[in-house]
C-alpha positions in Angstrom: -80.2 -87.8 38.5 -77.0 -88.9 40.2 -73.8 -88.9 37.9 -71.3 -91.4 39.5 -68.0 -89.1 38.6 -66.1 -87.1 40.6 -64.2 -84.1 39.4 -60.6 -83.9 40.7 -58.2 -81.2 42.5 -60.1 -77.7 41.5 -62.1 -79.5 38.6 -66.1 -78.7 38.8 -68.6 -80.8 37.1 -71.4 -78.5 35.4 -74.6 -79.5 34.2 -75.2 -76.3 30.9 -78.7 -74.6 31.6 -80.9 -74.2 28.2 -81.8 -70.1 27.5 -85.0 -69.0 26.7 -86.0 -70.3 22.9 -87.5 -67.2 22.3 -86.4 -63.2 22.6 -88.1 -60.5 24.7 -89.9 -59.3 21.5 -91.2 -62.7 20.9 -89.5 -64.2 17.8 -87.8 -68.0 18.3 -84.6 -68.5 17.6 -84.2 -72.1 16.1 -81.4 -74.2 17.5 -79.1 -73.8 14.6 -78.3 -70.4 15.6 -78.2 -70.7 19.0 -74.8 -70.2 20.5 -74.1 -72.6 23.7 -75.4 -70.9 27.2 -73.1 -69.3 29.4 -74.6 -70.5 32.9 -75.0 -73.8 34.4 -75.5 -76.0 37.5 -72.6 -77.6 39.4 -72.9 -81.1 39.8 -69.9 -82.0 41.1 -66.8 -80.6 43.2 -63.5 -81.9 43.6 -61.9 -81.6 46.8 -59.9 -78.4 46.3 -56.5 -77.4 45.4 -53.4 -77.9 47.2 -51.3 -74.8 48.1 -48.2 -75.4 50.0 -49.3 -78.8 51.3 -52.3 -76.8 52.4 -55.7 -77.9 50.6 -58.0 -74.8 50.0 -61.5 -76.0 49.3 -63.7 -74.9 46.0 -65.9 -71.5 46.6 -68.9 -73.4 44.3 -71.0 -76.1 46.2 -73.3 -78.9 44.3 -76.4 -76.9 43.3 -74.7 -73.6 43.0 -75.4 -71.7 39.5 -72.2 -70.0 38.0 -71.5 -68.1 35.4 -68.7 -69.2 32.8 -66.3 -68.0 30.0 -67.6 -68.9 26.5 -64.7 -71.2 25.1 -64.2 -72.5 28.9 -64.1 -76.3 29.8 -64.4 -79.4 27.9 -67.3 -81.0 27.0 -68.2 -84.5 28.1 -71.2 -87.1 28.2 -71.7 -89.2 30.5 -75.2 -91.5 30.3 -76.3 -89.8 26.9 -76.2 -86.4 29.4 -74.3 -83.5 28.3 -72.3 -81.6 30.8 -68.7 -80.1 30.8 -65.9 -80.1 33.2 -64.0 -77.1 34.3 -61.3 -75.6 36.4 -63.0 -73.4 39.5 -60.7 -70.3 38.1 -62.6 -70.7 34.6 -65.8 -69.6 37.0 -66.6 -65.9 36.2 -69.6 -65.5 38.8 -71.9 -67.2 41.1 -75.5 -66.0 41.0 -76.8 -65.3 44.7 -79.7 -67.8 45.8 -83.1 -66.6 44.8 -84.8 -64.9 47.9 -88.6 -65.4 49.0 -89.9 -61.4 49.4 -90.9 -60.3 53.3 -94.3 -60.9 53.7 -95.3 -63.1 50.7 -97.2 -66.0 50.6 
């Protein structure tokens, strides 16, 4: 889906990713206690932030997923979709693209 908004400065548009509805030994955790994830998917970039008239671009790109601070962001909706808006520093870590294994089919 395309979201007709784009983020300003060093802002980043972030799509939340669900977590798992169950735990590792198997029992579901119902949506009242689940806390908001952590990780999402950028959407959108703004065009960087200006440093002595210099413009420094964003180190997240549109597909990227990151890693973010718990109370980090606002929350916004835009088309009944939930996403939230944040400053690239409020960005704890980018997880590497998934790699295919040598020799796998």
């Amino acid at each position: 889906m395309a979201v007709n908004i784009t983020p300003l400065h060093d802002r980043v548009l972030v799509r939340r990713i669900a977590e798992q509805e169950k735990t590792a030994g198997g029992i579901i955790i119902p949506d009242t206690a689940k806390e908001k994830p952590q990780e999402g998917e950028v959407v959108a970039v703004g065009s960087g932030r200006r440093e002595k008239g210099e413009l420094i671009p964003l180190d997240v790109k549109v597909g990227d997923r990151i890693l973010f601070g718990k109370y980090s962001g606002s929350d916004i909706k835009i088309d009944n979709e939930e996403f939230m808006i944040l400053k690239e520093d409020e960005i704890l870590a980018k997880f590497a693209p998934a790699v295919k294994a040598a020799g796998k089919k």
